[in-house]
VOGU-3710 file (C-alpha; in Angstrom, 3 decimals, decimal comma):
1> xxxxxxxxxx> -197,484/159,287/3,683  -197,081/160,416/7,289  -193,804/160,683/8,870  -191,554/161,954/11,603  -189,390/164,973/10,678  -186,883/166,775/12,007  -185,856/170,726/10,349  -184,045/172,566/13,417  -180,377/171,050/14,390  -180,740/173,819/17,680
11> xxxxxxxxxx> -184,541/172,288/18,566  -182,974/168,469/19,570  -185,905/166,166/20,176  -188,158/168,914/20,767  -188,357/169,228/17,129  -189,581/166,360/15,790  -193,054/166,648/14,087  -195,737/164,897/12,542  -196,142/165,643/8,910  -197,143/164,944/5,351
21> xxxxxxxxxx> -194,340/163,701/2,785  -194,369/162,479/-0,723  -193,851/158,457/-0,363  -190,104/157,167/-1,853  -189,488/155,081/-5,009  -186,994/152,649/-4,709  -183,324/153,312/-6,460  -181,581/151,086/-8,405  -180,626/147,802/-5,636  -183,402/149,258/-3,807
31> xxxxxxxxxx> -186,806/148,575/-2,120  -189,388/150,353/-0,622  -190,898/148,833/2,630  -193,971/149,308/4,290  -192,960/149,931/7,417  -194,485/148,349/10,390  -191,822/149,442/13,281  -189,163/151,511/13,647  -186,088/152,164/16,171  -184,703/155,396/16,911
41> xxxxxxxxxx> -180,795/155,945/18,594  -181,006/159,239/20,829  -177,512/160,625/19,190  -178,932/161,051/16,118  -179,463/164,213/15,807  -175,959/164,908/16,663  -175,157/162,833/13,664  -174,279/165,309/10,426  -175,691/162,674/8,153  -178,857/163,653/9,573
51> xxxxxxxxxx> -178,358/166,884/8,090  -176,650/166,606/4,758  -176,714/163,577/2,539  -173,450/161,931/1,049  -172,416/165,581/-1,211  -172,863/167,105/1,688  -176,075/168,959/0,808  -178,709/170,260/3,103  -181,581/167,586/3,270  -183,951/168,640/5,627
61> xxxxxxxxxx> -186,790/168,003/6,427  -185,217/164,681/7,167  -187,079/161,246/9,031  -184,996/160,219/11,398  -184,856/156,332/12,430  -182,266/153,352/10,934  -183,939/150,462/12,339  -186,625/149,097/10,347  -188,906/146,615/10,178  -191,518/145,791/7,811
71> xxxxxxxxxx> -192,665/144,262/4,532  -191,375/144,766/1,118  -193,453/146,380/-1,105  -191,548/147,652/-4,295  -188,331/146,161/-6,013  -185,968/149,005/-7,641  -184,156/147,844/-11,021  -182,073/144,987/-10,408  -182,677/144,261/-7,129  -181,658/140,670/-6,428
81> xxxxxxxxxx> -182,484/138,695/-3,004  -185,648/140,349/-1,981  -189,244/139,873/-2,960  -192,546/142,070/-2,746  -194,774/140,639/-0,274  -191,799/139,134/1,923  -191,188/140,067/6,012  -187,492/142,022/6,209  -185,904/143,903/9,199  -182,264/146,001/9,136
91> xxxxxxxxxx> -180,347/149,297/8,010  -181,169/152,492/6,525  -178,977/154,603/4,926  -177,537/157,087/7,626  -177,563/159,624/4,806  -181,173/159,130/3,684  -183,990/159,595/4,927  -185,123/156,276/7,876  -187,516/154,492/8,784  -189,938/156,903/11,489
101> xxxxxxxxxx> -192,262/156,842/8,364  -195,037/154,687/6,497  -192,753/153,591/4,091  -189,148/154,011/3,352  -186,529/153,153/0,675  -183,810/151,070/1,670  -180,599/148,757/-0,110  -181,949/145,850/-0,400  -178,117/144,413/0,956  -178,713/146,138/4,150
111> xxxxxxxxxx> -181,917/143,958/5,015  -182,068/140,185/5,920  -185,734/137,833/6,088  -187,343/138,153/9,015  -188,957/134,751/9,846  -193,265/135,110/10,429  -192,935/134,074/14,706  -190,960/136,974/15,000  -192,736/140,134/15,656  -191,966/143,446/13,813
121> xxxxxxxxxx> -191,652/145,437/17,169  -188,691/143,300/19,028  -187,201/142,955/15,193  -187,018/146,741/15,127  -184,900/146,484/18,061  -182,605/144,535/17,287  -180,147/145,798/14,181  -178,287/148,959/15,398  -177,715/147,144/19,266  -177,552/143,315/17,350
131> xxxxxxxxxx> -174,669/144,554/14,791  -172,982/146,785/17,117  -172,787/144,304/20,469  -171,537/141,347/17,102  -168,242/144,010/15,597  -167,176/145,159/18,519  -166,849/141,921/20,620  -165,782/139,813/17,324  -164,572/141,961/14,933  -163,301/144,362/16,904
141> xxxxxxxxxx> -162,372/142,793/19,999  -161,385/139,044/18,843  -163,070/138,132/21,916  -162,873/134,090/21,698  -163,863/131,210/24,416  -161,756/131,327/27,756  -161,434/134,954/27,660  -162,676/137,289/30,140  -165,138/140,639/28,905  -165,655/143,335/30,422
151> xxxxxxxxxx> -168,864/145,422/28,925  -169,432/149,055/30,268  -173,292/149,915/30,008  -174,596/146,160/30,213  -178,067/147,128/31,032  -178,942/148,792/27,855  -179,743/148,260/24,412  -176,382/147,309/23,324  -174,520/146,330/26,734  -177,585/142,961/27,103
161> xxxxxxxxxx> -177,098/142,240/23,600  -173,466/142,104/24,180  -173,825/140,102/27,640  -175,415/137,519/25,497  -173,943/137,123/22,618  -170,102/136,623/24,643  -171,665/134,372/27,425  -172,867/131,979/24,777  -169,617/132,420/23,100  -167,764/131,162/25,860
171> xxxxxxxxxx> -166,414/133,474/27,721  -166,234/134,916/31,216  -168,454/137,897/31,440  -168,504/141,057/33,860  -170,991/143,829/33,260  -170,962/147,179/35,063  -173,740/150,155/35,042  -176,031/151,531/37,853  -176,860/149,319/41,070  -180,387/149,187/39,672
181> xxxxxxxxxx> -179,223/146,894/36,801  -177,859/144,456/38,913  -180,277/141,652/38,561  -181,251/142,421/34,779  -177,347/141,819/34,202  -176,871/138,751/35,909  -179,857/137,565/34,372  -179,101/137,848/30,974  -176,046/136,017/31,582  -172,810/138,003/33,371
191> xxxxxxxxxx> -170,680/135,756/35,619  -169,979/139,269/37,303  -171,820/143,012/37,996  -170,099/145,773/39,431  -171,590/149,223/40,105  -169,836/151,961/38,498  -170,511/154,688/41,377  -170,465/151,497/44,491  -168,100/149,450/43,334  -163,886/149,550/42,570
201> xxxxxxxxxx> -164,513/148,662/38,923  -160,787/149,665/38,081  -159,778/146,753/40,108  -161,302/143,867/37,675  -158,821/143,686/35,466  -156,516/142,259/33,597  -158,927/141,452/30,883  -158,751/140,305/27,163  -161,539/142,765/25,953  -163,253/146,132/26,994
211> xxxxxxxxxx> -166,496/147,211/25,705  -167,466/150,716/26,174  -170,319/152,345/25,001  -170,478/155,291/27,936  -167,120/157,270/26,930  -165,618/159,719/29,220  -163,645/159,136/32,053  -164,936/155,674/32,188  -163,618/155,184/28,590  -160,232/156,340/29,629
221> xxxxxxxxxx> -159,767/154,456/33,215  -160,548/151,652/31,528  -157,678/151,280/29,222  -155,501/150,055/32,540  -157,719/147,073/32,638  -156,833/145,751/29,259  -153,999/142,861/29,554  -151,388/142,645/27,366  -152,450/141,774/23,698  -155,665/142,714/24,628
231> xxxxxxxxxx> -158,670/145,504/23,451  -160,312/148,225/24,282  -163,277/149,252/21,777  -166,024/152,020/22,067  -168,734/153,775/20,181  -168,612/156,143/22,608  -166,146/158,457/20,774  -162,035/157,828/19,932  -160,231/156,787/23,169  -157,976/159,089/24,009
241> xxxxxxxxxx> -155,847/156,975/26,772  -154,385/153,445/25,219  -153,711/150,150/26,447  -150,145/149,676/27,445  -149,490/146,745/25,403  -152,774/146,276/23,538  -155,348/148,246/21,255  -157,781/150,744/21,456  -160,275/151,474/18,897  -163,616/153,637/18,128
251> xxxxxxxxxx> -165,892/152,326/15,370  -169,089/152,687/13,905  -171,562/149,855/13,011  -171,781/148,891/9,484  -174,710/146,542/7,817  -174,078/142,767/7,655  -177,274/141,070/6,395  -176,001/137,600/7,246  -175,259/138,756/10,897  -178,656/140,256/10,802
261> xxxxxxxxxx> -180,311/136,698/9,627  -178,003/135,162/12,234  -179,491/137,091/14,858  -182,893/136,561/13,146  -182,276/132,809/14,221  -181,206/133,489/17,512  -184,292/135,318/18,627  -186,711/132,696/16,812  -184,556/129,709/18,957  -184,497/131,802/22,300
271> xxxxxxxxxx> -181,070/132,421/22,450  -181,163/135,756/22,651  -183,548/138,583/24,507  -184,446/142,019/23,205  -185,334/144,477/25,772  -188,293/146,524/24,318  -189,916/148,032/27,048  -192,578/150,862/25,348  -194,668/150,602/22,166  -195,606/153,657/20,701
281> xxxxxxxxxx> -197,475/154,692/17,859  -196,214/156,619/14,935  -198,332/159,523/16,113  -197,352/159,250/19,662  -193,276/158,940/18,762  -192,015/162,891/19,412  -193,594/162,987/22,657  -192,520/159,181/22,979  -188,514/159,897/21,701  -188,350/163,207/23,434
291> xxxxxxxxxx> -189,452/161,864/27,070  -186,736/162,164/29,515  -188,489/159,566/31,841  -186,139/156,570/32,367  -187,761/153,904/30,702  -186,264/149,875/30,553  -185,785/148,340/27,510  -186,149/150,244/23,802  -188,743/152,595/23,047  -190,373/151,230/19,558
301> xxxxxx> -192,255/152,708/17,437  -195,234/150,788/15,575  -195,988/152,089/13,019  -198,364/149,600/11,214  -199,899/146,546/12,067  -198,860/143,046/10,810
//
């Protein structure tokens, strides 16, 4: 099968390649999907699971890419839940190889049904941002109706999945990022947009919940904001400056395939907008991932046709 590969840690996105690799069998609670898009998340190749799998080994060349979607085509012994044949989208394993490939083995838990009016490109969007903008505002955050949000980065893949999925919730909504994104923000829902650079950001607070995914100094002037009982979260990396009288906490998305189906249902309904702004093939993707142009929206990569 043909795949995207990465071998040199030091050559970033400027090594990825187009090559040749034996297809995958599917494990035991596995399945193997043909894949017909894929997602990429920039920090990847900072990620050491990238490099190593679970024992730590080296496990290069490794395919990069842990959004998937695509159709099942092989059940590994005693997979349950899944059939050959049937539309899925989801997780890959961080430690194995992902999904910037014809075909890729995945847990079959990790994967939801993706319903036939949904197409495989916006799917492929969806479950890294989806989960992530879902733990840290519920989860993580406890972020009920009434309160008030605050999400750093609204704009992008995660921040207008997160603008979304707490204005429907119910609560009061202020997104910040560059004073380009102002309209896209408001539009997908924030009561409120302030520019990070323009605008005295610090000043919005109290709030019940902080969502960060920029890190930084904006990560750490942002723990003043937080009112009392309240919570900061990032992905960005652990906060280093607390909340006075609340929490602070770093976290990593995990696979939920009922959230995933839940989302699934929001997109089919129109409840919820996934910005996928280019479409690239599988043989266009390292010039595609590595491009330092600016574009809006996700950069997916098709790799077959439905």
């Amino acid at each position: 099968m043909r795949a995207i590969t990465v071998r040199d840690r030091e050559a970033g996105l400027a090594g990825l390649t187009l090559e040749d690799l034996a297809p995958p069998h599917a494990a035991e609670n596995d399945v193997v999907l043909r894949v017909h898009a894929a997602g990429f998340t920039r920090g990847e190749l900072d990620w050491p699971a990238t490099w190593t799998d679970r024992s730590g080994r080296d496990r290069t060349p490794s395919v990069p890419g842990h959004e998937v979607s695509g159709v099942v085509t092989e059940l590994g012994y005693g997979t349950t839940g899944l059939t050959v044949g049937q539309r899925v989208f989801g997780l890959t394993d961080w430690t194995r190889d992902g999904a910037l490939a014809e075909y890729v083995a995945v847990e079959a838990r990790n994967l939801a049904p993706l319903p036939a009016d949904i197409d495989h490109a916006v799917a492929a969007a969806v479950p890294v941002s989806g989960l992530t903008a879902w733990q840290a505002l519920f989860d993580h955050g406890r972020l009920t109706a009434g309160q008030t949000v605050l999400i750093h980065g609204a704009a992008g893949a995660v921040g207008s999945i997160a603008v979304q999925l707490a204005r429907e919730a119910g609560a009061r909504v202020i997104g910040t990022g560059r004073s380009t994104d102002r309209d896209t923000v408001l539009d997908l829902g924030a009561h409120a947009f302030l520019d990070l650079k323009a605008d005295r950001w610090e000043e919005a607070g109290p709030v019940d919940v902080v969502f960060d995914v920029i890190g930084g100094d904006i990560l750490d002037r942002s723990a003043a904001l937080v009112r009392a009982g309240g919570t900061l979260v990032t992905i960005a990396h652990p906060p280093s400056v607390r909340p006075d009288d609340g929490r602070a906490l770093f976290f990593v998305v995990e696979p939920d395939r009922d959230r995933l189906a839940d989302l699934a249902t929001r997109l089919r309904d129109n409840r919820l907008r996934v910005r996928v702004g280019a479409v690239r093939t599988l043989a266009e993707a390292p010039d595609a991932l590595a491009s330092t142009e600016r574009v809006p929206g996700r950069t997916i990569i098709r790799v077959a046709e439905d």
